[in-house]
C-alpha positions in Angstrom: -2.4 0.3 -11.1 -5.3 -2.3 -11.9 -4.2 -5.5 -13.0 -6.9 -8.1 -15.0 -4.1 -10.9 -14.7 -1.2 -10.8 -11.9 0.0 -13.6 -13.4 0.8 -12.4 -16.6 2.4 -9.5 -14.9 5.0 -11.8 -11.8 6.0 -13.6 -16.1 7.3 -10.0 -17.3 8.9 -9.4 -13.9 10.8 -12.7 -14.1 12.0 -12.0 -17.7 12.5 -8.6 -16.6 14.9 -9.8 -13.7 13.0 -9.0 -11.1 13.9 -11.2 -7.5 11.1 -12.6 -5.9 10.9 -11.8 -2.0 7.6 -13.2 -0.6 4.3 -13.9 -0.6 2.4 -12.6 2.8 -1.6 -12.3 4.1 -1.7 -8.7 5.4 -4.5 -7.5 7.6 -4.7 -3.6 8.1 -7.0 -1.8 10.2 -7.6 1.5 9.4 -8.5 4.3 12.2 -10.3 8.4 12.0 -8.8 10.6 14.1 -10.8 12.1 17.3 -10.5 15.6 16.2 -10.0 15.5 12.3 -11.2 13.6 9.6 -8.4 10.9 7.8 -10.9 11.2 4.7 -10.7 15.2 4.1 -6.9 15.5 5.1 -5.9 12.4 2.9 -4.0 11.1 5.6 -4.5 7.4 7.2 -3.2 5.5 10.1 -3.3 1.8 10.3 -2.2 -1.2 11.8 -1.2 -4.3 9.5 -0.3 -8.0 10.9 1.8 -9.5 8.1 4.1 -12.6 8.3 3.9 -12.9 12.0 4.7 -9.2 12.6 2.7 -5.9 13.2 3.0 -2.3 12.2 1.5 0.5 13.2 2.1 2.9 10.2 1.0 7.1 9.3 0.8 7.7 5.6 0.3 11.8 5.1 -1.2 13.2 1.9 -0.2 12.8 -1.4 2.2 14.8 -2.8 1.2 15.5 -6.3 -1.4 14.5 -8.7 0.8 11.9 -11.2 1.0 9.6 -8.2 0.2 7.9 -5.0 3.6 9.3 -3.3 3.4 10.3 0.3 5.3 10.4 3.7 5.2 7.3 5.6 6.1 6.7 9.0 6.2 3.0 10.1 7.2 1.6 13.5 6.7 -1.9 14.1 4.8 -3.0 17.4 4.9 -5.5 19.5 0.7 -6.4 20.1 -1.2 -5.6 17.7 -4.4 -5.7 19.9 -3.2 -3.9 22.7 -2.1 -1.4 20.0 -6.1 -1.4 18.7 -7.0 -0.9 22.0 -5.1 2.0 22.9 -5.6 3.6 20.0 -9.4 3.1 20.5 -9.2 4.9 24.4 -7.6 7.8 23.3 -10.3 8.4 20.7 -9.4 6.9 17.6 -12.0 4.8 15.6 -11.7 1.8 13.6 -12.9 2.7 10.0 -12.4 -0.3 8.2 -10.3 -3.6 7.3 -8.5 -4.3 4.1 -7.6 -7.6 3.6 -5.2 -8.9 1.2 -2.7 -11.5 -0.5 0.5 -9.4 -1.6 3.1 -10.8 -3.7 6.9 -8.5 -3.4 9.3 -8.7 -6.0 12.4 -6.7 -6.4 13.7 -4.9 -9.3 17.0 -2.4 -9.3 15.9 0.5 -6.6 12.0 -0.8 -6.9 10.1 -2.9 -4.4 6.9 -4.4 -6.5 4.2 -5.6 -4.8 1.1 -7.6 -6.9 -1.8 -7.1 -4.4 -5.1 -9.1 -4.5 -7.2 -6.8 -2.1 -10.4 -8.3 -0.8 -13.3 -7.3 -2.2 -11.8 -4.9 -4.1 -9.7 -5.6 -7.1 -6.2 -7.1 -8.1 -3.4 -4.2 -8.0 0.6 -3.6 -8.6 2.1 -0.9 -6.5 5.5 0.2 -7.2 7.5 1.3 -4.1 10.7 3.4 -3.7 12.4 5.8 -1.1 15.2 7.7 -1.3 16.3 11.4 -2.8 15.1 12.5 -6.1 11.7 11.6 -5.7 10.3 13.0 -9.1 12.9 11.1 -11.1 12.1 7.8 -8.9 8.5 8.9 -9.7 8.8 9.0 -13.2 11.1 5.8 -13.4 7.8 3.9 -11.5 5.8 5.3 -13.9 8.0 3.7 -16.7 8.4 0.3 -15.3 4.6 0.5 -14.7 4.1 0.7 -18.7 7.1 -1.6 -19.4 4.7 -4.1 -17.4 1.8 -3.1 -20.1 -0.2 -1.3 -16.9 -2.3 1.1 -18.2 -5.6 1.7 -16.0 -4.6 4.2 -13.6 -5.7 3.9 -10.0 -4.8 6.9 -7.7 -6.7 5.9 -4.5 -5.9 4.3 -1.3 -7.0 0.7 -1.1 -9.3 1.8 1.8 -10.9 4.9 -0.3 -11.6 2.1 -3.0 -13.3 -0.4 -0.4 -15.6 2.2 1.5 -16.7 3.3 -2.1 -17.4 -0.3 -2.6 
């Protein structure tokens, strides 16, 4: 969801309870696969460098139209350059680089992270794994009003920066 004032929104989260976890700079490079295009499949694969630590991370397509919910598969590496480089010899190109600040709180079941994305915009994303995904769904969607989040933003932050 767009957010005009993060700040406004970390005051709700505090009155609402909500722990705070960190603050981190995460850089994540995004790569097109050699044989099919990330763009068309709605699939991405990235690397991010966060907090002194790397992950090389598949997200597959969303999984309905109310939100951004899809399978993730994270591992976390060890270089993140050698990683870049293999990827890059086996045919995989680098796309593009989101940059961001991202501030995690926790609430209950719900990771919430208040993201100010270079160049594009200034975001809350409200995470969550587990069973039951549609009721988890619509329980994000709840908190997402409770935290008077209206404007609606269903793409990737790397769709929303190429469009830039």
């Amino acid at each position: 969801m767009y957010a005009d004032n993060l700040k406004r929104v970390e005051e709700i989260l505090k009155k609402m309870g909500a722990r705070f976890v960190k603050k981190v700079y995460e850089i994540d490079t995004y790569f097109n696969h050699p044989s099919r295009d990330f763009a068309e499949t709605d699939e991405a694969l990235r690397i991010r460098v966060a907090g002194g630590k790397s992950y090389l991370t598949y997200k597959g397509r969303k999984v309905d139209v109310q939100s951004k919910t899809r399978e993730e598969i994270e591992v976390e590496i060890k270089d993140a350059d050698t990683a870049v480089l293999l990827l890059t010899k086996v045919g995989f190109t680098p796309v593009a680089v989101v940059k961001k600040v991202r501030i995690r709180y926790e609430l209950g079941e719900f990771d919430i992270c208040l993201d100010d994305v270079e160049d594009v915009g200034t975001f809350v994303e409200v995470e969550t794994s587990g069973e039951h995904m549609e009721e988890r769904r619509d329980a994000a969607l709840a908190l997402l009003e409770r935290l008077n989040l209206k404007k609606y933003e269903r793409k990737s932050y790397l769709e929303l920066k190429l469009c830039v």
